[in-house]
C-alpha positions as CSV (number, residue, x, y, z in Angstrom):
1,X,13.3,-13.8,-2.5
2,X,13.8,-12.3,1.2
3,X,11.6,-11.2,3.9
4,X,11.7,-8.4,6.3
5,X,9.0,-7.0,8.8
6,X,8.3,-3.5,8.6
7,X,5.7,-1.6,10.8
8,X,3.3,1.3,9.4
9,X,0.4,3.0,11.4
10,X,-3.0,3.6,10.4
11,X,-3.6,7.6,10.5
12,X,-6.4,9.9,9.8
13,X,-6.7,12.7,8.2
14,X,-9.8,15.7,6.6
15,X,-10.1,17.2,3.6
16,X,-12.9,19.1,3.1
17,X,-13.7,17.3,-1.1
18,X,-13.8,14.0,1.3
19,X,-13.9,14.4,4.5
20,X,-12.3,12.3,7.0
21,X,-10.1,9.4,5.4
22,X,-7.3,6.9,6.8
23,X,-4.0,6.6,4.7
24,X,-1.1,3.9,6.2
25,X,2.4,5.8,5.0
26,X,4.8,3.9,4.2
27,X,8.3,3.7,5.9
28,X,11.5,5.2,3.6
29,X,13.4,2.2,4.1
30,X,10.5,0.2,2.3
31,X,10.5,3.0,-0.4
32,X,13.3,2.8,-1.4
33,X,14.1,-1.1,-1.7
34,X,11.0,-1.3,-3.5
35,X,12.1,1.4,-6.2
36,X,8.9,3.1,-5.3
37,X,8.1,6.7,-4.9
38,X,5.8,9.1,-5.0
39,X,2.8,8.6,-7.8
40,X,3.5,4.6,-7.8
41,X,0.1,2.9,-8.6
42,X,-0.2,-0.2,-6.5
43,X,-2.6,-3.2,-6.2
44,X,-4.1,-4.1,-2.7
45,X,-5.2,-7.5,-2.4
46,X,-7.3,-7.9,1.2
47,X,-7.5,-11.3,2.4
48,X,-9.7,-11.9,5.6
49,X,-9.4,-14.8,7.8
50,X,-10.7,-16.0,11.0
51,X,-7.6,-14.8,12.8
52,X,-5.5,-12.9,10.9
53,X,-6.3,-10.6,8.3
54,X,-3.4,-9.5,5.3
55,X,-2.7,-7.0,2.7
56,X,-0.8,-7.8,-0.1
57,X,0.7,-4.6,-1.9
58,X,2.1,-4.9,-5.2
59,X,3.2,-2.1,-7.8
60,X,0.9,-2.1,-10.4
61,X,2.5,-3.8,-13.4
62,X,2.2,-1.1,-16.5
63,X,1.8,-4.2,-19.1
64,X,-1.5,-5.1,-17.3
65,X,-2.4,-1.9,-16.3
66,X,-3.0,-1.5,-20.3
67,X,-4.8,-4.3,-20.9
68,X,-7.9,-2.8,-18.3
């Protein structure tokens, strides 16, 4: 396994079905060594700490998606 930093922005946007909403996009580069493109169902896993807060994102494994 490797590492690499990549940086994303939090953005806004409207619709008027839900109104205003934040989305983080994703950069290409990250796309495409993950395999992943558009329609991808991943997994967000929040984990809050005192000082730093992360996000885990993983693609959402089909095998357990099915046993839901």
């Amino acid at each position: 396994m490797h590492s690499k930093r990549y940086t994303a922005k939090i953005e806004e946007g409207w619709s008027v079905e839900d109104g205003y909403y934040h989305y983080i996009t994703l950069p290409e580069e990250l796309l495409k060594e993950m395999n992943w493109s558009e329609g991808t169902e991943v997994d967000i896993n929040v984990q809050l700490a005192e000082y730093n807060n992360v996000l885990v994102i993983s693609k959402v494994n089909e095998n357990e998606k099915d046993r839901e």
